[in-house]
C-alpha positions as a printed Julia matrix, in Angstrom:
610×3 Matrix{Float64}:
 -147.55  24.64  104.77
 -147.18  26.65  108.03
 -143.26  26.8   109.42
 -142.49  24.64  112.17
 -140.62  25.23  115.63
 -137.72  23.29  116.49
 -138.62  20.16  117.97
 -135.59  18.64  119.18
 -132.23  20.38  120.5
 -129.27  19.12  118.37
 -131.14  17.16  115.42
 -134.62  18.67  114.64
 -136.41  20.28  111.87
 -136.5   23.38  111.99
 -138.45  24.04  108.95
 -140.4   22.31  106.29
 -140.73  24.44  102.53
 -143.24  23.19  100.31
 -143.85  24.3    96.58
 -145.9   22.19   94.18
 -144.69  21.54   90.69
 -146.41  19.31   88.5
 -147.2   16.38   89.87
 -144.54  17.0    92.72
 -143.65  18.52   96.0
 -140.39  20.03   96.04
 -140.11  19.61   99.76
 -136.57  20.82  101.54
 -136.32  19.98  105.04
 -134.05  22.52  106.98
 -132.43  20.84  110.56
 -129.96  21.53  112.48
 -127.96  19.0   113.95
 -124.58  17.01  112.31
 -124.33  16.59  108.52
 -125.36  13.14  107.0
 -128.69  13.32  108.15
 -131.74  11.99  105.94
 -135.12  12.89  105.63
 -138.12  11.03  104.68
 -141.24  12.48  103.55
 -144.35  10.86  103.19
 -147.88  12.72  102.14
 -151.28  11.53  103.07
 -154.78  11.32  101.85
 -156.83  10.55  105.0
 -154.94   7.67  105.83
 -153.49   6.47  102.56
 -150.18   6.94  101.59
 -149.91   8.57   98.03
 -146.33   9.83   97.96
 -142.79   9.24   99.39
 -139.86  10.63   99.27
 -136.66  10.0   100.96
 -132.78  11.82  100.66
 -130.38  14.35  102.0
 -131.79  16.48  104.92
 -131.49  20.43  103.99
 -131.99  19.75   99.94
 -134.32  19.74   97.96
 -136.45  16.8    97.57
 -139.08  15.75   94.72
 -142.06  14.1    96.33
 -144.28  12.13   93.83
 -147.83  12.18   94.38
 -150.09   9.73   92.99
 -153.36  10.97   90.71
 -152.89  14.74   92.26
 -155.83  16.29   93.93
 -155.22  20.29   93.23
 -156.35  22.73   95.78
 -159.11  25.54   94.67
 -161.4   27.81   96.76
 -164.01  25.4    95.78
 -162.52  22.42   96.74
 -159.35  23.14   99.6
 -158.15  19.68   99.53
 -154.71  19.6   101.74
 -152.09  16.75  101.96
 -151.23  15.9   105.5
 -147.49  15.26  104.79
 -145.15  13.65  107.62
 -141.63  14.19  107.93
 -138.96  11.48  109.69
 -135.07  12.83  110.59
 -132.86  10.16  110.25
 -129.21  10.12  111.5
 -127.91   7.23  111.12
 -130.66   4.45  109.99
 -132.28   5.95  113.49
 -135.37   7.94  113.31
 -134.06  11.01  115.81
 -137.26  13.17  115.34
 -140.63  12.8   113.8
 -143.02  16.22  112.48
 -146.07  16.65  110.86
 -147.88  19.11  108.95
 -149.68  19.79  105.58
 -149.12  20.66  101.82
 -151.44  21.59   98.46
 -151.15  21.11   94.98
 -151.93  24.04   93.04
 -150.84  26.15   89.95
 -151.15  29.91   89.64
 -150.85  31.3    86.22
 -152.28  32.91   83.33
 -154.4   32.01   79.93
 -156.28  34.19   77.32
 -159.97  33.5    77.18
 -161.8   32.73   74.26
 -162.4   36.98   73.69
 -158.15  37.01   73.51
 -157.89  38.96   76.56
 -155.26  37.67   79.32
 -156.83  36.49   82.8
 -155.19  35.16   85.73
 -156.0   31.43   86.02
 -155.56  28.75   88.94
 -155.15  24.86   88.24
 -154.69  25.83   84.39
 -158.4   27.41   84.51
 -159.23  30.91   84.18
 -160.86  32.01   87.47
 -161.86  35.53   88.88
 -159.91  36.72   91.77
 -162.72  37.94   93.49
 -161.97  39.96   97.0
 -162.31  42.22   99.59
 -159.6   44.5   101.17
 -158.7   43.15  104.39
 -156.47  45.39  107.0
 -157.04  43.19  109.64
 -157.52  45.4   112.32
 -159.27  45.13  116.17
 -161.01  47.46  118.65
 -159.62  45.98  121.28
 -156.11  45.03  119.72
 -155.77  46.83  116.9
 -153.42  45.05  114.65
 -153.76  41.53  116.93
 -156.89  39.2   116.63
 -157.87  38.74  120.49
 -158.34  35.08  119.53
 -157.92  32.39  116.77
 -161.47  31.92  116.17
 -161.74  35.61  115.62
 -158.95  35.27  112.54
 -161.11  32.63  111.3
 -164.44  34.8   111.55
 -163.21  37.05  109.3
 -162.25  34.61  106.56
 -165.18  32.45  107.33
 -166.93  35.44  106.34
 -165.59  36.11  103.1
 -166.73  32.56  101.9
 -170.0   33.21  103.18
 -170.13  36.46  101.16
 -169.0   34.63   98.22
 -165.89  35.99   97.12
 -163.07  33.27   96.8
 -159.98  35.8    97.23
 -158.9   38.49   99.95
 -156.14  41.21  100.19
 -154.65  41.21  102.87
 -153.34  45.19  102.66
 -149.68  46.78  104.05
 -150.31  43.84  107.1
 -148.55  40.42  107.63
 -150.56  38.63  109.83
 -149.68  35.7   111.99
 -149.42  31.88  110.77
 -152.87  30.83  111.47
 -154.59  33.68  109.44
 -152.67  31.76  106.54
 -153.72  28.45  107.8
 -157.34  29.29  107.39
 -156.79  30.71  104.38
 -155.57  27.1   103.28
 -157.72  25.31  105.3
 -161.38  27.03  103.94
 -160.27  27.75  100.72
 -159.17  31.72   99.52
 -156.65  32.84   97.72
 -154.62  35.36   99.12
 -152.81  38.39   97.87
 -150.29  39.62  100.17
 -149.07  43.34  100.48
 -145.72  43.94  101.68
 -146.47  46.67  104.29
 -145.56  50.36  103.46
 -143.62  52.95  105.67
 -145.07  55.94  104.81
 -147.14  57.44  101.62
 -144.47  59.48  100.52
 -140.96  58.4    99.19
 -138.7   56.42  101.71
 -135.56  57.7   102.83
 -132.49  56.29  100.94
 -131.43  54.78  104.6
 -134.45  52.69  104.59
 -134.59  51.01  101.1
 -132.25  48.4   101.85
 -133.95  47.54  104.92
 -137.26  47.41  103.07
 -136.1   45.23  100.37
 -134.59  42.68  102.73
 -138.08  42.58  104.66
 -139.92  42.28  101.2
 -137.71  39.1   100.69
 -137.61  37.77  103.92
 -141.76  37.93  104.24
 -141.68  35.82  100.89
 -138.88  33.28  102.22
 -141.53  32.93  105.88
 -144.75  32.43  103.83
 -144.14  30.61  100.39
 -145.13  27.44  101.74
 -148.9   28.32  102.59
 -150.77  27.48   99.58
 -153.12  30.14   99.81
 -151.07  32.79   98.74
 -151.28  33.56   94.9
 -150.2   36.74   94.28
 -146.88  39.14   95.85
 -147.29  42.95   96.18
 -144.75  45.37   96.74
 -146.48  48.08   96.6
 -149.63  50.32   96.83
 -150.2   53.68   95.59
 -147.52  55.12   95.5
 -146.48  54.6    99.39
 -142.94  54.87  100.08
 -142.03  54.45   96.48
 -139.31  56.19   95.34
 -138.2   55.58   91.76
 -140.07  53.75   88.8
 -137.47  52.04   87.53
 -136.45  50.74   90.84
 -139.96  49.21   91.31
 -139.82  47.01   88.28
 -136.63  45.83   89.23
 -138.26  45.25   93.04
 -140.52  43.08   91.3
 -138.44  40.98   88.85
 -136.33  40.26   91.82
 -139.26  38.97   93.66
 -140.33  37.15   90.75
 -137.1   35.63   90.58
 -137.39  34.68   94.38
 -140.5   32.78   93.68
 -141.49  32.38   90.49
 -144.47  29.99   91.68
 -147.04  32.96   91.76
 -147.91  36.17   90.26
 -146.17  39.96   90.66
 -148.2   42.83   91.21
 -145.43  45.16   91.25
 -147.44  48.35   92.18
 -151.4   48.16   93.5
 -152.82  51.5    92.65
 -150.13  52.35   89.93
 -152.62  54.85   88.72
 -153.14  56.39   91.61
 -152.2   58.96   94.76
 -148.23  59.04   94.94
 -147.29  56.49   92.57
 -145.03  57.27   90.35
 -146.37  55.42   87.41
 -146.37  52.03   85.67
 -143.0   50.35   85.85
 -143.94  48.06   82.84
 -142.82  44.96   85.15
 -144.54  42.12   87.14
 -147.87  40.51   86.01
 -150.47  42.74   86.34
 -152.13  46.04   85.54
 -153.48  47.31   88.82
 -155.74  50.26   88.97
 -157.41  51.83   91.87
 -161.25  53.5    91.23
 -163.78  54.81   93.6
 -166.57  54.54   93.62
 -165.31  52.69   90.26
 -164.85  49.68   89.17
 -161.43  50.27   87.1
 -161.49  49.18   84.25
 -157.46  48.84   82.68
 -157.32  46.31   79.81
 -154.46  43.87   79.67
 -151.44  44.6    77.68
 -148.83  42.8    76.25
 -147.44  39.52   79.13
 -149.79  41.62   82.01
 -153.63  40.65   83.05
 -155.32  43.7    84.49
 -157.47  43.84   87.93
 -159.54  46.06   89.92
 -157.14  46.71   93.02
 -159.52  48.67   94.79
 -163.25  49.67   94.31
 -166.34  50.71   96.14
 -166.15  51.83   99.39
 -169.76  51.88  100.0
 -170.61  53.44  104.0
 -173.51  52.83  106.58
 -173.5   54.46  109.85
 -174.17  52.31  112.39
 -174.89  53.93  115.69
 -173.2   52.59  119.07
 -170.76  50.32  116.84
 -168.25  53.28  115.45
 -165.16  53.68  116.73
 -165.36  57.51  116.68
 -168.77  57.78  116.76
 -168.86  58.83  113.36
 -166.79  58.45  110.48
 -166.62  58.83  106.53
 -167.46  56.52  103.46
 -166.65  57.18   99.79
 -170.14  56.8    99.47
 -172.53  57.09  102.27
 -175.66  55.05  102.15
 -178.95  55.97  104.34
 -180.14  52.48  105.15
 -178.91  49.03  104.66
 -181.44  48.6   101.91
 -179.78  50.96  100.14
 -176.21  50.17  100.96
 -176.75  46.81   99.44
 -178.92  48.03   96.15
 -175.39  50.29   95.98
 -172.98  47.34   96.03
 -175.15  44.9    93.7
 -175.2   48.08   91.34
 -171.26  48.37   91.4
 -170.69  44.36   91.4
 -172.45  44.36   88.57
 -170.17  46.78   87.18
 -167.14  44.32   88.06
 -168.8   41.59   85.6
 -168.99  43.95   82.73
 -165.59  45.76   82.99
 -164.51  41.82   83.22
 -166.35  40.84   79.95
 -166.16  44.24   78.11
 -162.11  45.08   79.37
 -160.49  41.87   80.57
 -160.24  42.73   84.35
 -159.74  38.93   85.67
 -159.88  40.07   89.18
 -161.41  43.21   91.72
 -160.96  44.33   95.7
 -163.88  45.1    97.0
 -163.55  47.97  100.1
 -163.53  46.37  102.55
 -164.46  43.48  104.8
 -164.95  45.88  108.34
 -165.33  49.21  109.18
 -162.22  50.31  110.35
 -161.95  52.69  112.98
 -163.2   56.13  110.91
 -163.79  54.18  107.88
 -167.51  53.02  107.8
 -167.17  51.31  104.51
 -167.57  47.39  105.88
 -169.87  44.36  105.54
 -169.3   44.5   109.22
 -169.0   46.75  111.91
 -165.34  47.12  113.39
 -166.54  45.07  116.32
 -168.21  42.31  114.08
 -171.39  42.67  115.98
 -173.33  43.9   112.96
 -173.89  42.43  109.37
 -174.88  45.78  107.28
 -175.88  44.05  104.22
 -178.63  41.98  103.01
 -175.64  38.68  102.8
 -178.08  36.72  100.59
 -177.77  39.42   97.88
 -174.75  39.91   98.14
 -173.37  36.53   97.56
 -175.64  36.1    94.63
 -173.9   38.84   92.71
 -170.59  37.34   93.73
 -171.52  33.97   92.77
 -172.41  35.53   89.08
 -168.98  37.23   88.47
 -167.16  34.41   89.34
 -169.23  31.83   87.02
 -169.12  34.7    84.19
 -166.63  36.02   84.25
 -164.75  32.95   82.33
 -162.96  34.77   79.99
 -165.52  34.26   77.08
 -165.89  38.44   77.27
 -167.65  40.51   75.23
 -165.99  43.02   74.07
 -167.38  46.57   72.36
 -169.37  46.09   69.08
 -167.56  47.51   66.33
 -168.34  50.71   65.73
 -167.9   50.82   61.74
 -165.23  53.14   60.18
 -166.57  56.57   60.38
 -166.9   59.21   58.16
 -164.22  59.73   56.05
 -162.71  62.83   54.54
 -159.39  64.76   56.12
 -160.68  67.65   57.97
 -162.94  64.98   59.98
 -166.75  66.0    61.24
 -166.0   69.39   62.53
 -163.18  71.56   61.89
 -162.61  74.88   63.53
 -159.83  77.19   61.68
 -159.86  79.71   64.31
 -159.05  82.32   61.62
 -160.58  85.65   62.63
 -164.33  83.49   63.27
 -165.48  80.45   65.27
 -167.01  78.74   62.21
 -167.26  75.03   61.84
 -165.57  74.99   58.09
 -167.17  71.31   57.85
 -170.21  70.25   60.21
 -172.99  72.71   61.26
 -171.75  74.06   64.37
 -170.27  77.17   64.89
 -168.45  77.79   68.55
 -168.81  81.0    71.09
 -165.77  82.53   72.46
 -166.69  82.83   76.11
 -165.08  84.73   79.41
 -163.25  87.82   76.75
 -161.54  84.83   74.4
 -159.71  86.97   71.3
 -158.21  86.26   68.46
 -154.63  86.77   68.11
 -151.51  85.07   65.76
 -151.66  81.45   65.53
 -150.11  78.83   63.69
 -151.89  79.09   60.21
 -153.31  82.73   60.11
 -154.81  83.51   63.54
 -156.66  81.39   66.31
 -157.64  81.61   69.67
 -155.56  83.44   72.8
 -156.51  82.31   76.3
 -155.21  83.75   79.46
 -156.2   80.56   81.46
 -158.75  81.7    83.14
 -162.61  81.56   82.38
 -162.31  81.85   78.96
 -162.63  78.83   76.25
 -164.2   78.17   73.34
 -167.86  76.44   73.44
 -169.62  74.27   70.45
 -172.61  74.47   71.94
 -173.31  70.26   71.81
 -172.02  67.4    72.04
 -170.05  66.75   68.69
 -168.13  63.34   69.18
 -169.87  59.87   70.23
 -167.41  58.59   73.11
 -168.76  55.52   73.29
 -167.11  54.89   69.77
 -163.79  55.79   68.03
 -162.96  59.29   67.79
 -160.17  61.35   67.26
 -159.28  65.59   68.42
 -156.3   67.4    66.79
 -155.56  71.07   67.61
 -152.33  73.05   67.06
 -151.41  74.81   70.5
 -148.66  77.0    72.11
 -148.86  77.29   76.3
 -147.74  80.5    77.99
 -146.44  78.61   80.89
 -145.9   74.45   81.43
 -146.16  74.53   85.3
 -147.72  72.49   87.97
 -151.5   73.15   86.27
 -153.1   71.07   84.19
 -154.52  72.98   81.03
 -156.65  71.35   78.5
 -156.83  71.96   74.82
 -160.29  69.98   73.85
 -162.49  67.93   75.58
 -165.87  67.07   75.96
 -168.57  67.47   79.1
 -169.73  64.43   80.61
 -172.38  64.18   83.63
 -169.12  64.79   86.39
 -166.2   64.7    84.22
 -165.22  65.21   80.82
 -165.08  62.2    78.7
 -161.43  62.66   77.56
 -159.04  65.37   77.95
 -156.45  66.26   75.48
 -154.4   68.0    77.87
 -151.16  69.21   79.78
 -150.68  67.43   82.66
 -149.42  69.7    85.25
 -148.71  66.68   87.43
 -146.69  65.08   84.64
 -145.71  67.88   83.12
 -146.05  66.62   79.6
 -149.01  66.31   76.97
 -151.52  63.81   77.09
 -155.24  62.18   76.1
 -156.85  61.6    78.95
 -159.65  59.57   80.79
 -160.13  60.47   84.32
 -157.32  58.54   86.43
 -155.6   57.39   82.81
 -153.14  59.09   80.78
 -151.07  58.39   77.75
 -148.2   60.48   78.37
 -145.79  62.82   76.25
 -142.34  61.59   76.5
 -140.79  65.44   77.25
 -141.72  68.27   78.58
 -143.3   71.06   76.08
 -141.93  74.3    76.01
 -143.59  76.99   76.43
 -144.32  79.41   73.4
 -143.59  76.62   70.87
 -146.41  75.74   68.96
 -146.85  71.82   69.1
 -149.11  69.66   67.29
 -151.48  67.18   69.27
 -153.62  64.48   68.26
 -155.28  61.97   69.96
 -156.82  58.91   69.38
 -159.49  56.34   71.02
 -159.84  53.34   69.26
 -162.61  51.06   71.25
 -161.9   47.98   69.26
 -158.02  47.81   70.48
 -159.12  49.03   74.06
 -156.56  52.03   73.42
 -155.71  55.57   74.0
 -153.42  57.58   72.08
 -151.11  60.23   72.13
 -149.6   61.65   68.6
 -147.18  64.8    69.04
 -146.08  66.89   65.81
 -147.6   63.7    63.68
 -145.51  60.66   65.74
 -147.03  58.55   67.58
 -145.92  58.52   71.14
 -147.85  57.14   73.86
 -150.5   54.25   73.98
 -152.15  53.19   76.78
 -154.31  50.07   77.37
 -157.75  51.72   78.05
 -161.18  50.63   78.68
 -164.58  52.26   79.9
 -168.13  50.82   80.87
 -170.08  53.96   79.86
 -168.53  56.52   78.41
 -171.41  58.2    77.24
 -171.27  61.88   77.44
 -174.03  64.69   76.43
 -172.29  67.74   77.36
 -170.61  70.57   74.88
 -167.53  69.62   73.08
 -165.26  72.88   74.25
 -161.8   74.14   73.83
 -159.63  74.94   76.25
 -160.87  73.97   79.53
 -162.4   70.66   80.94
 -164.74  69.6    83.66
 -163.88  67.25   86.54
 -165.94  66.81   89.55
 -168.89  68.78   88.58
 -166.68  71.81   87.73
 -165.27  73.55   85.0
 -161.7   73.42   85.42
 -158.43  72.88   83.74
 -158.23  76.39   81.68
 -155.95  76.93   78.58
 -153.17  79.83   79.02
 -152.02  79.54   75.64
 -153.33  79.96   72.03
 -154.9   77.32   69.95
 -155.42  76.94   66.36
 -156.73  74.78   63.59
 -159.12  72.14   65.54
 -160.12  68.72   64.16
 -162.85  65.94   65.19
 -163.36  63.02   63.73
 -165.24  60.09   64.49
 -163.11  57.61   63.64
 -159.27  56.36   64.97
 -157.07  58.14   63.19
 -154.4   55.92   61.69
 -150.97  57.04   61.92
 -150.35  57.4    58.17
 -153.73  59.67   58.5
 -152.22  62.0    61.44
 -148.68  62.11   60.08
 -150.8   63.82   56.83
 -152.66  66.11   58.73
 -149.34  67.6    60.4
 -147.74  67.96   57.38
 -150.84  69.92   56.21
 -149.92  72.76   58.83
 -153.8   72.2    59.01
């Protein structure tokens, strides 16, 4: 319910905290005034009484509430609730207000996956991002009914959730949100995108808390988050314990420690609060959930129309710019549908959609910044929505299995490197390109690469990545720097399908998708040959990392399409169109297989020296 004012000098509430639980209210009434005063709280529906409760003013009170009505974005049912101060037998002050019953949570669905549920049901938290800003106020609405426009808006688009991003906006934004029915997730607003200053941490945490303590009575809100991408964050480790304290705080709703963990300047996934939260444009993400953690989309799409006489600059930028609205809205249908397939096929159980207006330069909006023009067809658009939310229930469907592959130890290619560019096992011999030479590698020779132009090409496309496969390759770097270098991967349409890589970012090993990495605990060291393997099984929705035969990184990994046609090739990658991502270093003794390697199977194949 919203906070109140004071009402009376001397003996008045000054706030009313509401929390369902069961079929309760824990209500605590906070006055000022003497001690010894009582409170007495009654809740309404329409004009019948269903609950009272009376005791001890500034405690907390259980209010009983006959046959409970919950609250949903379908159905936003709201208690009126009325409070009496008593001092003394006499009523000194009287307030009224509202409350809901609801339960945030989370179930698995019938394909095992965990989803974030409400009222014990698993339901898609389906939203747009929402930065609340004005033309002629920037970060203030110039009236109520414009802070209702907006979320009146988002139920006639059909979604049922909004995030409301790095803003806190005033009471009656939340009001509305309770009143018409969304669910809200609320950012804590950043400082800056890179690390705060060690003077400001303190000062940040107290606000995160204190914006939790102000707002955990509105009913609406379903879901905390610290942080997003990466903005201000300064240590991992600190940012799982940043959310387990807010988790502690209010333990009524769900954590998303880090929006964006994947992305920009985060500095990874703390492991804590209750979801996996990806960022992908034009995307959808697709991260799987893992272990106690759902996954979502935190931010995808991003579509743009230009919309003459209503941009801010007169022009602006889109991640995606459309020529027509026709086309803008074939764009987001295309990309919605998207969202209900990485919620079947990966377990997403919610996405945040970019965004609900243009925003000064950003042309990305159903609306234009002034909310003078719709730039959709709306009808369309809500019909898509309407279909995630109704199937994406959790029933999934998963990959098909893919059958065990071919078996046999040196896989369904295998490249010695020894003096030739044979395949020892398939049918397809590589081409050094860009001056490659042979020179002393682990097992006889193999391949030197001064990082760059030169790799080693197949000539096709040797590994199905829509299945399970697995690439092994010995390797010694020149140099373990700030650039990524990649040991195999294979060309898809704009990037390659997987890289089995050095992160220069990181500065450790990995298997890669694009955005995705399972990580290398150290960092390598440069002329030391290592041994690399990894591993995607599409049955367990995982990627894996083996280093010198032991396993040591998984990572919870899904993908829509991950069909690529391009050449299997060692020792570069391609990302954005371009060939990129070149090997300085020598590399020796590569395996494919189309299968998941076990880890009795890869701990063999080191041993080998093969």
């Amino acid at each position: 319910m919203s906070p109140l004012p004071q009402l009376k000098a001397g003996a008045g509430p000054r706030h009313l905290a509401f929390h369902p639980s069961g079929k309760n209210l824990r209500v605590t009434a906070d006055t000022s005034g003497p001690s010894g005063l009582e409170v007495e709280v009654t809740a309404y529906d329409g004009r019948r009484a269903v609950g009272q409760v009376r005791g001890k003013a500034d405690t907390e009170l259980r209010l009983p509430i006959l046959n409970p009505r919950t609250w949903s974005p379908d159905r936003p049912f709201l208690y009126d609730v009325k409070a009496r101060l008593i001092d003394r037998g006499k009523t000194v002050d009287t307030v009224s207000s509202y409350a809901g019953m609801r339960s945030v949570g989370m179930l698995k669905g019938a394909d095992g996956k965990l989803r974030m549920a409400l009222n014990g049901k698993i339901l898609f938290n389906l939203s747009t991002l929402d930065q609340g800003f004005w033309p002629d106020g920037l970060n203030t609405a110039p009236t109520d009914e414009a802070l209702r426009f907006d979320l009146e808006q988002h139920k006639v688009l059909g979604f049922n959730t909004v995030r409301k991003h790095i803003k806190v906006e005033p009471d009656r934004w939340y009001y509305w949100a309770d009143k018409l029915g969304l669910m809200v997730w609320q950012d804590m607003p950043s400082s800056k995108t890179d690390a705060m200053p060690e003077p400001w941490r303190t000062q940040f945490k107290a606000e995160l808390h204190e914006l939790i303590e102000e707002h955990k009575s509105f009913t609406s809100i379903t879901v905390w988050v610290p942080f997003n991408e990466g903005w201000g964050e300064w240590d991992r480790v600190e940012t799982g314990q940043i959310a387990d304290s807010v988790k502690a705080q209010d333990p009524s709703r769900l954590v998303n420690a880090h929006s964006g963990m994947n992305c920009c300047n985060s500095k990874g996934d703390s492991g804590r609060g209750d979801l996996i939260d990806h960022h992908a444009y034009l995307g959808p993400a697709t991260p799987a959930p893992a272990g106690e953690r759902a996954a979502v989309d935190g931010e995808h799409g991003g579509f743009g129309l230009k919309t003459p006489d209503h941009m801010w600059f007169g022009d602006g930028f889109a991640y995606e710019m459309t020529p027509d609205s026709a086309t803008l809205t074939r764009r987001y249908v295309e990309n919605q549908r998207d969202v209900l397939r990485s919620a079947n096929t990966c377990g997403i159980s919610g996405s945040v959609y970019t965004q609900i207006t243009d925003v000064e330069g950003e042309l990305n909006g159903f609306f234009t910044y002034d909310r003078q023009v719709p730039k959709m067809d709306f009808a369309q658009v809500r019909t898509i929505n309407n279909a995630i939310i109704a199937g994406a229930d959790g029933t999934g469907t998963g990959d098909p299995d893919p059958g065990p592959g071919t078996p046999g130890a040196d896989g369904i290619h295998f490249y010695p490197l020894d003096g030739t560019t044979e395949d020892a096992v398939g049918n397809n011999d590589a081409t050094l390109v860009g001056g490659a030479t042979f020179a002393p590698g682990k097992n006889g020779e193999g391949v030197a690469l001064n990082g760059s132009g030169q790799y080693v090409d197949t000539g096709a496309a040797l590994l199905d990545t829509n299945g399970n496969y697995s690439a092994a390759a010995w390797v010694r770097l020149n140099k373990a720097d700030g650039a990524f270098q990649t040991i195999v991967s294979q060309d898809g349409e704009r990037d390659s399908a997987f890289f089995l890589q050095y992160s220069g970012q990181d500065q450790r090993f990995a298997m890669s998708f694009p955005g995705l990495r399972a990580l290398s605990p150290t960092k390598p060291n440069p002329g030391q040959w290592y041994h690399l393997t990894g591993v995607r099984d599409v049955v367990k929705g995982e990627l894996k990392l083996y280093l010198d035969g032991e396993l040591v990184a998984t990572k919870g990994a899904c993908s829509l399409d991950a069909t690529s046609t391009g050449n299997t090739v060692i020792g570069r990658a391609k990302f954005g169109g371009n060939q990129v991502d070149y090997l300085d270093g020598t590399v020796d003794q590569v395996h494919l297989y189309d299968r998941a390697l076990t880890d009795a199977e890869v701990r063999t194949l080191y041993d080998s020296g093969r």
